[in-house]
C-alpha positions as CSV (number, residue, x, y, z in Angstrom):
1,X,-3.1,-13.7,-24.9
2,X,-4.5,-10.6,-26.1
3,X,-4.4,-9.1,-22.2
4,X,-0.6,-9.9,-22.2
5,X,-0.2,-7.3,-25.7
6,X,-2.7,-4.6,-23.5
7,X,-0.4,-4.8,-20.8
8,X,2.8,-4.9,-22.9
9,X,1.4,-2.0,-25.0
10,X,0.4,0.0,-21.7
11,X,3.6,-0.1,-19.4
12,X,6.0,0.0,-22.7
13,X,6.9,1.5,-25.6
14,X,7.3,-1.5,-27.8
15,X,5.2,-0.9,-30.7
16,X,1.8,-3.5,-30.6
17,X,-0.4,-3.4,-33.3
18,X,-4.0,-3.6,-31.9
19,X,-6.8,-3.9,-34.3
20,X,-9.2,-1.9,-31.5
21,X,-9.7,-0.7,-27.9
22,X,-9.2,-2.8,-25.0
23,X,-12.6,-4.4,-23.6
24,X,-12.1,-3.2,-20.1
25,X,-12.5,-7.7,-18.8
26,X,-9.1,-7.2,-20.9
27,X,-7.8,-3.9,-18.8
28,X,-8.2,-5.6,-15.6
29,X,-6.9,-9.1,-16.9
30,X,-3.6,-7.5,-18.2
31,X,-2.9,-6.8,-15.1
32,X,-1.9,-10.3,-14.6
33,X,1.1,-10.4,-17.2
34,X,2.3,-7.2,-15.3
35,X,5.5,-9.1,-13.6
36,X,6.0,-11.1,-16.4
37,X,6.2,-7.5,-18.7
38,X,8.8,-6.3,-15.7
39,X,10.7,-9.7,-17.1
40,X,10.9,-8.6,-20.0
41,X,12.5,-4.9,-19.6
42,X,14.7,-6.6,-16.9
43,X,15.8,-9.2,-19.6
44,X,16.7,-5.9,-22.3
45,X,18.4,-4.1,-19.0
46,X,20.4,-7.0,-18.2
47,X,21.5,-6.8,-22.3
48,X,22.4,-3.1,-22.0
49,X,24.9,-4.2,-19.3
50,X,26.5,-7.1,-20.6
51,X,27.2,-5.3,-23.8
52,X,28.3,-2.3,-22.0
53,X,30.5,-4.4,-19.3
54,X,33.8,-3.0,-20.5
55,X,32.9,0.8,-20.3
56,X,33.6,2.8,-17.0
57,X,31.0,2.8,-14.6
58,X,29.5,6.0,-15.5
59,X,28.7,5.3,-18.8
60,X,27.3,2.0,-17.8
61,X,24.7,3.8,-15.4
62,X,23.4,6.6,-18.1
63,X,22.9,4.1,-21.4
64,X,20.7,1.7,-18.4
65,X,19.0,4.4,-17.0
66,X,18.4,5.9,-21.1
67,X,17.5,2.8,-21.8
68,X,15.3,1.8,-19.0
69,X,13.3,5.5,-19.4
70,X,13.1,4.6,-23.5
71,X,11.4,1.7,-22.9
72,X,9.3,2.4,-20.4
73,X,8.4,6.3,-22.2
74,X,9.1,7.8,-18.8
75,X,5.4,6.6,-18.0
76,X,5.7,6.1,-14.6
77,X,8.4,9.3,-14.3
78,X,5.6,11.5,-15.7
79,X,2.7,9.8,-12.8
80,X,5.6,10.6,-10.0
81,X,6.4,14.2,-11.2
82,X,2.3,14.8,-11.1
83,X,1.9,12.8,-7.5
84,X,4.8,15.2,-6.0
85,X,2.7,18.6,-7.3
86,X,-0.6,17.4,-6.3
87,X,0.5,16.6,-2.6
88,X,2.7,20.2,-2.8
89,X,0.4,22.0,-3.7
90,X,-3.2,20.3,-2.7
91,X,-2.9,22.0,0.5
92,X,-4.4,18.6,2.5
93,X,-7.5,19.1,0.4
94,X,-8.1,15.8,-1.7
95,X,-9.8,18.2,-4.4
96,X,-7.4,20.4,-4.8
97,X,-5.0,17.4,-5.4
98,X,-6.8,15.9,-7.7
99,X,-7.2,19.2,-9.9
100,X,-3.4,19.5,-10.1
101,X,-2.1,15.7,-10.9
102,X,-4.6,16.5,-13.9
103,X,-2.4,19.1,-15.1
104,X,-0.1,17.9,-17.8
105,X,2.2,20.7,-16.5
106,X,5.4,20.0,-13.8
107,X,5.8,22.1,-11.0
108,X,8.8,22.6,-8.8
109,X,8.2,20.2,-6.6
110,X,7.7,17.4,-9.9
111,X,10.7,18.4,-10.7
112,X,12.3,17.8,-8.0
113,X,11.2,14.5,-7.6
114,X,12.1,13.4,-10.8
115,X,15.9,14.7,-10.2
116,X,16.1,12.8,-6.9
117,X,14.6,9.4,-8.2
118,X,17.0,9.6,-11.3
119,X,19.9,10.6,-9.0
120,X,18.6,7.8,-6.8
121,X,18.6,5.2,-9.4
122,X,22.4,6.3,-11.2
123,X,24.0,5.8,-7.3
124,X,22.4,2.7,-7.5
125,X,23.4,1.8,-10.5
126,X,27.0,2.9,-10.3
127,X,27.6,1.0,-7.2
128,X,26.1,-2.4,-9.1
129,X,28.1,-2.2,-12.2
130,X,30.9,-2.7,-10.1
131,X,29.9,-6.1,-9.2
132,X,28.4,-7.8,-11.9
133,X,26.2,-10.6,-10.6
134,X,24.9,-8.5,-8.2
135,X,23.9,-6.0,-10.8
136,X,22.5,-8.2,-13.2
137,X,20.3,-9.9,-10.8
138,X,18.9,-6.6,-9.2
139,X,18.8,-5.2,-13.0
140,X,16.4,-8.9,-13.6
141,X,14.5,-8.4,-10.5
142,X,13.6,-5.0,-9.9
143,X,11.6,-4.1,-13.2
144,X,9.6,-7.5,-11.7
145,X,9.3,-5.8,-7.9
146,X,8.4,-2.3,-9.6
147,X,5.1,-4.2,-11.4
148,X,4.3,-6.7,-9.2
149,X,3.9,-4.4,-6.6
150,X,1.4,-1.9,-8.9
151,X,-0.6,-5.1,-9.4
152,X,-1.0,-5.1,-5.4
153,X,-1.8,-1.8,-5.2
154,X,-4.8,-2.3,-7.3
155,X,-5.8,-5.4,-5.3
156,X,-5.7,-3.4,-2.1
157,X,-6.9,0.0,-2.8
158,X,-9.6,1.9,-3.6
159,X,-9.9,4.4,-6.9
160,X,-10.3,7.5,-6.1
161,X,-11.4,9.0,-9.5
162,X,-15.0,8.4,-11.3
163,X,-12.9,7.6,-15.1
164,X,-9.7,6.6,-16.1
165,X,-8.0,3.6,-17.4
166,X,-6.9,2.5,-14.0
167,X,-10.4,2.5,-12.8
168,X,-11.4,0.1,-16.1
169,X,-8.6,-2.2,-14.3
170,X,-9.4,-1.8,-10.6
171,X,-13.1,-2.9,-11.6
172,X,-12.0,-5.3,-13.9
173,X,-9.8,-7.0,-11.8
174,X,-9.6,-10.5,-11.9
175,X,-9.0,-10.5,-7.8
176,X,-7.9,-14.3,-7.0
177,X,-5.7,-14.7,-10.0
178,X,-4.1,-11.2,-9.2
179,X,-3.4,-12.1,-5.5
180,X,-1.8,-15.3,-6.6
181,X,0.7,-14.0,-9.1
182,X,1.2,-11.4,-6.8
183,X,2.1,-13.3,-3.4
184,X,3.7,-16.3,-5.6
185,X,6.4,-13.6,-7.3
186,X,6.9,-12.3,-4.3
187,X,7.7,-15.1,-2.7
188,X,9.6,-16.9,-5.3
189,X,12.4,-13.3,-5.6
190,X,12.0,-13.3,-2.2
191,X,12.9,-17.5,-0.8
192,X,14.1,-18.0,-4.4
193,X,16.9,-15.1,-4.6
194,X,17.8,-14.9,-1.0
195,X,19.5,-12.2,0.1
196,X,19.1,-9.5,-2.4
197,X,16.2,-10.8,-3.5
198,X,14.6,-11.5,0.3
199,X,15.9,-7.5,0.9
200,X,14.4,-5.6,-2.4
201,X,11.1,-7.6,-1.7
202,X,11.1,-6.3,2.0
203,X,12.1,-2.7,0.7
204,X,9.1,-2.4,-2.1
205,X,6.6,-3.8,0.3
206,X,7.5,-0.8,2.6
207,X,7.4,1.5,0.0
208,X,4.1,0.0,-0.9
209,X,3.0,0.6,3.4
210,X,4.1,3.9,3.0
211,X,2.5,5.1,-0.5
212,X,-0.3,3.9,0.0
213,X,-0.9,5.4,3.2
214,X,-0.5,8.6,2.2
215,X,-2.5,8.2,-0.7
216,X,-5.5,7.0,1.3
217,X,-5.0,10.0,3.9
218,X,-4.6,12.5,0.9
219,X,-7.1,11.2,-1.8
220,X,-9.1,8.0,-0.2
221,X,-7.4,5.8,-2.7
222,X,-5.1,5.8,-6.0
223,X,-4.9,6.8,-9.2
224,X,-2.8,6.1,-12.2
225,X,-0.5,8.7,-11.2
226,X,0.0,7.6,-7.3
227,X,0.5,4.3,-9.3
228,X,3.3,6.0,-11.4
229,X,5.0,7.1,-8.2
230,X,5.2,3.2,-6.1
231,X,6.3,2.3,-9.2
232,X,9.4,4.7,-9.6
233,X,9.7,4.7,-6.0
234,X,9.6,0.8,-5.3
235,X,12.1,0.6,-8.3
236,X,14.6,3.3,-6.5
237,X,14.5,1.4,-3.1
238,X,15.3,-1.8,-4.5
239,X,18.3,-0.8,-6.5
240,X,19.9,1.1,-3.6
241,X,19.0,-1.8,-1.6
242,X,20.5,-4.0,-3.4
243,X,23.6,-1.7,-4.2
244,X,23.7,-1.8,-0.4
245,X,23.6,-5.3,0.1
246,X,25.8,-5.5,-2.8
247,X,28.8,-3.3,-1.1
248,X,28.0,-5.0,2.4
249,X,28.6,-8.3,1.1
């Protein structure tokens, strides 16, 4: 149980009482309660909306995306911003990159990326409140997608840094347990919620392709901040995805 507070205390900002330091056997089994974690913010999302139902779609949009940022403490925001300086301004060297996704300071380009993936996210979300099941299954699902496909990343990629709380998780990573929460939540959004489900899994799994790619060309592996960044941007493909679908159908 205590792995399940790490990684509600870690991804959240749901106040957990911890009477000391994670072991780091606990760090890598917490990533095991990550989907269920993504439940749990998509459960309080899908609360936001039905409470907020009768307000104008706007309004709708900005108290889920406030709400989604509050709970999360723009965590994964903050790992994108630092991912989109370090591969603007490492110049192809995976040194240089590293130096500046230390840097607790945003750049341009940060900045930039964490205007589009908010913009991103409130098209999405507009579109969705418009049709209420669809929304509140994509707002369910996609908190789930956005976790479940960090806990992959660690499975299939290397660290790339010599400290860090990610790399007490990537060496403490409980590997067969991890790859069968992983494929079975897949699988069950994907052949359990056709359609929108079967599309948002497709979409993040891309996303995943792609990040990680570029990670491993850039930095031979991942860090908590490239982590950040699938996160956000698995998140902002499956919503538009689903808004797509959503509008399509």
């Amino acid at each position: 149980m205590r792995p399940g507070l790490v990684a509600l205390q870690f991804l959240t900002r749901i106040p957990i009482a911890m009477d000391r330091a994670p072991t780091g056997a606990e760090l890598g089994g917490s990533i095991l309660w990550y989907p269920l974690v993504g439940l749990l913010l998509g459960a309080v999302l899908l609360g936001i909306q039905i409470l907020t139902a009768e307000m104008p779609a706007q309004i709708q949009a900005i108290l889920l995306l406030v709400g989604w940022v509050g709970l999360t403490g723009g965590l994964h925001l903050d790992g994108l911003a630092d991912t989109a300086d370090g591969w603007a301004g490492g110049r192809g060297s995976r040194e240089r990159t590293l130096e500046i996704m230390r840097d607790p300071r945003s750049g341009a380009m940060g900045v930039t990326a964490l205007s589009l993936i908010v913009l991103a996210k409130y098209s999405a979300l507009m579109i969705l409140v418009g049709s209420e099941p669809a929304a509140r299954l994509a707002l369910l699902i996609v908190p789930v997608l956005g976790r479940t496909i960090l806990l992959v990343l660690f499975l299939t990629t290397p660290y790339a840094r010599s400290a860090g709380t990610s790399l007490a998780i990537s060496t403490h990573l409980p590997r067969g347990p991890a790859a069968a929460v992983g494929i079975g939540t897949l699988t069950w959004i994907a052949m359990g919620m056709r359609g929108v489900g079967t599309w948002c899994v497709a979409a993040v799994l891309v996303v995943l392709l792609m990040v990680r790619a570029s990670a491993m060309r850039r930095i031979q592996g991942m860090t908590g901040d490239v982590a950040g960044a699938l996160v956000e941007v698995s998140e902002a493909s499956a919503l538009m995805t689903a808004a797509v679908v959503s509008a399509s159908g």
